[in-house]
N, C-alpha and C positions, 0 to 999 in steps of 0.2 A: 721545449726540449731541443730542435733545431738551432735555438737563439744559442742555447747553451755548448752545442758543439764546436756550432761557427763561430761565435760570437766572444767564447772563453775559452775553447781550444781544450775543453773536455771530452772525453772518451763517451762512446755512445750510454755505456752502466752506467756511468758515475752521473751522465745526464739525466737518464729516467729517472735515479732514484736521487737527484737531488728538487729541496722542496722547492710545490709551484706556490704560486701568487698570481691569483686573476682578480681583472679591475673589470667592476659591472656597476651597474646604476647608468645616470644619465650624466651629460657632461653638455650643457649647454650654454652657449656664447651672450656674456653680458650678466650671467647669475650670478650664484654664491651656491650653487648646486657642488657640490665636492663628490669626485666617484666612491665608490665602494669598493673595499679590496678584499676579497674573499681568500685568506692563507691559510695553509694547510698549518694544523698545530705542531708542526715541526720545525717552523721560523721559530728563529730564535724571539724570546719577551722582549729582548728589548731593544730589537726592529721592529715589532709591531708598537710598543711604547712611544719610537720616535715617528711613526707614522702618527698615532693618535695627538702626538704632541704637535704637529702641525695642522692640525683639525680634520685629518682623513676619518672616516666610518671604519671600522677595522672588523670585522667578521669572522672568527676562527673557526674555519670547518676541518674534518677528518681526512686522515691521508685517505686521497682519492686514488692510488695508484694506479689509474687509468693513463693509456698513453695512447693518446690520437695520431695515427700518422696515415 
């Protein structure tokens, strides 16, 4: 949410409630291990589509409207 204020110069609301995208799995040096990207089903299909098309894991979970700070 921070990325989103500093980073694109949105307003604190429009940050919390715009969708997150977290990357989990492993990510190790010398593999073909690809991460995991766990997206709230409010990314649009077809940014998760061109994820999949470059061989990411794509995982659709539920607005988690939690906000860590």
């Amino acid at each position: 949410m921070i990325a989103n204020v500093i980073g694109f110069r949105m307003d604190i609301q429009t940050a919390i409630t715009a969708p997150r995208m977290r990357v989990g799995g492993r990510i190790e040096a010398g593999t073909e291990i690809k991460p995991l990207f766990l997206v709230e089903d409010r990314i649009p299909s077809a940014t998760m589509d061109a994820l999949r098309a470059k061989g990411y894991e794509i995982r659709p979970i539920g607005f988690s409207g939690a906000v860590n700070g």
